[in-house]
N, C-alpha and C positions, 0 to 999 in steps of 0.2 A: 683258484676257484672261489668265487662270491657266495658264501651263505646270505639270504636272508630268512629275516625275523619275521613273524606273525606281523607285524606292525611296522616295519621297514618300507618305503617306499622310495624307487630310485630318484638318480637327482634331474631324470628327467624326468619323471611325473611331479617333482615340488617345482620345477623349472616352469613348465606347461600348465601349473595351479595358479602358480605367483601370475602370469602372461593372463592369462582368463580373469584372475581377483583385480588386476589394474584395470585391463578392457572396462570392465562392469563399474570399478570405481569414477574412471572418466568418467563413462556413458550417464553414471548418477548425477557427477557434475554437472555436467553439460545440461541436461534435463534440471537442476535445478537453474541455471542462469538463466534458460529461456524461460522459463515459470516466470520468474522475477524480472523479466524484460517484460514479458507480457502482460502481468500485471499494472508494470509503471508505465506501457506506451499502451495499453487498450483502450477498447473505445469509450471506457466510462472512467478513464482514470483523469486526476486533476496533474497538471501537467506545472502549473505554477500558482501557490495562492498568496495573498498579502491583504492586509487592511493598514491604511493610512502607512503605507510604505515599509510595515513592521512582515518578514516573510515568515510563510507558516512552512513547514516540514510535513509530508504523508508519511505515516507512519504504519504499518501492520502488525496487530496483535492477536495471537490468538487465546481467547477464553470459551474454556467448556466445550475444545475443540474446533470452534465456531472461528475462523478469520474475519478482524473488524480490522477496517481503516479507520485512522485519528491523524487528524489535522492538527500538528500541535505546534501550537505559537505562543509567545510573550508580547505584550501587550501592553502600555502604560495603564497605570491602577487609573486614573481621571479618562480613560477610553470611556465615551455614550454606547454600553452595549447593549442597548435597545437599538442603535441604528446605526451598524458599522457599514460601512461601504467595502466593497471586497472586488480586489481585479482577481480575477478565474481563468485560467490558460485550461483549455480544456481539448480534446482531441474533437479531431474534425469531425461534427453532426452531432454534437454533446452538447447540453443544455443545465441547466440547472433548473433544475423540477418546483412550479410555484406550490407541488404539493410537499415541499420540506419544511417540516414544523419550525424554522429560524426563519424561512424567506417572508419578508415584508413588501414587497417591490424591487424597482429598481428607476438608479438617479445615473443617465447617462449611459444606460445599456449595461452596466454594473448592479448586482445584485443588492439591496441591502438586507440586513441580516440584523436577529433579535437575537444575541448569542446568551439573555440572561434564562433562558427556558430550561428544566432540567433535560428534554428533551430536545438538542437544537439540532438532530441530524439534518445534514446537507446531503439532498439526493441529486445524483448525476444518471442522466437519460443519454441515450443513446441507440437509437433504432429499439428493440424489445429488451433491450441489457440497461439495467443502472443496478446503481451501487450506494448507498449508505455511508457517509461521513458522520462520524462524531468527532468533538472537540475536545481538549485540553488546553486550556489556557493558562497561561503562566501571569503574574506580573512583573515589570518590570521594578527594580528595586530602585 
């Protein structure tokens, strides 16, 4: 005969708990990968950036709750960054906004860009969606 304890639970109900806590743990995964797929392939996402051949990295951070994208590259100290020339791989119907406080024009259907502003975000358009890039720049040593 089996007692149980006020607090005793058989080892099919921790069998059937453990079965349900993985379920839910996957399903969180899963739900995170696609977040983060959809972010890096959406319609306002920079898909590859560089200036004079040096590549930059997207980056997400979140401050104050807020998700910020940063484009963050190295760059030689003797870079002109009043007028960097920048190749943009961008998703299809995506532009780069001439209302972004860095964009200057553009030399050859490449964007040029004033990266010395304290504000140089880079905005990407895309049907009624864009998105806010700010920078970090590194130097190269």
């Amino acid at each position: 005969m089996r007692r149980y304890g006020r607090n005793s639970m058989s080892r099919r109900t921790i069998k059937t708990l453990c079965i349900v806590l993985a379920v839910l743990l996957v399903l969180a995964v899963i739900g995170l990968i696609a977040a983060i797929k959809r972010n890096r392939d959406g319609p306002v996402a920079i898909k590859y950036f560089a200036i004079d051949g040096h590549v930059g990295k997207v980056r997400t951070v979140r401050e104050d709750g807020v998700r910020k994208y940063i484009i963050v590259i190295t760059l030689p100290s003797d870079t002109e960054f009043t007028k960097c020339t920048a190749y943009i791989e961008l998703a299809k119907g995506a532009y780069v906004s001439k209302k972004s406080p860095c964009y200057m024009g553009e030399t050859d259907g490449k964007p040029v860009l004033n990266l010395t502003f304290e504000n140089r975000d880079l905005i990407i358009v895309n049907g009624d969606k864009s998105r806010n890039y700010g920078f970090r720049i590194d130097l190269e040593k």
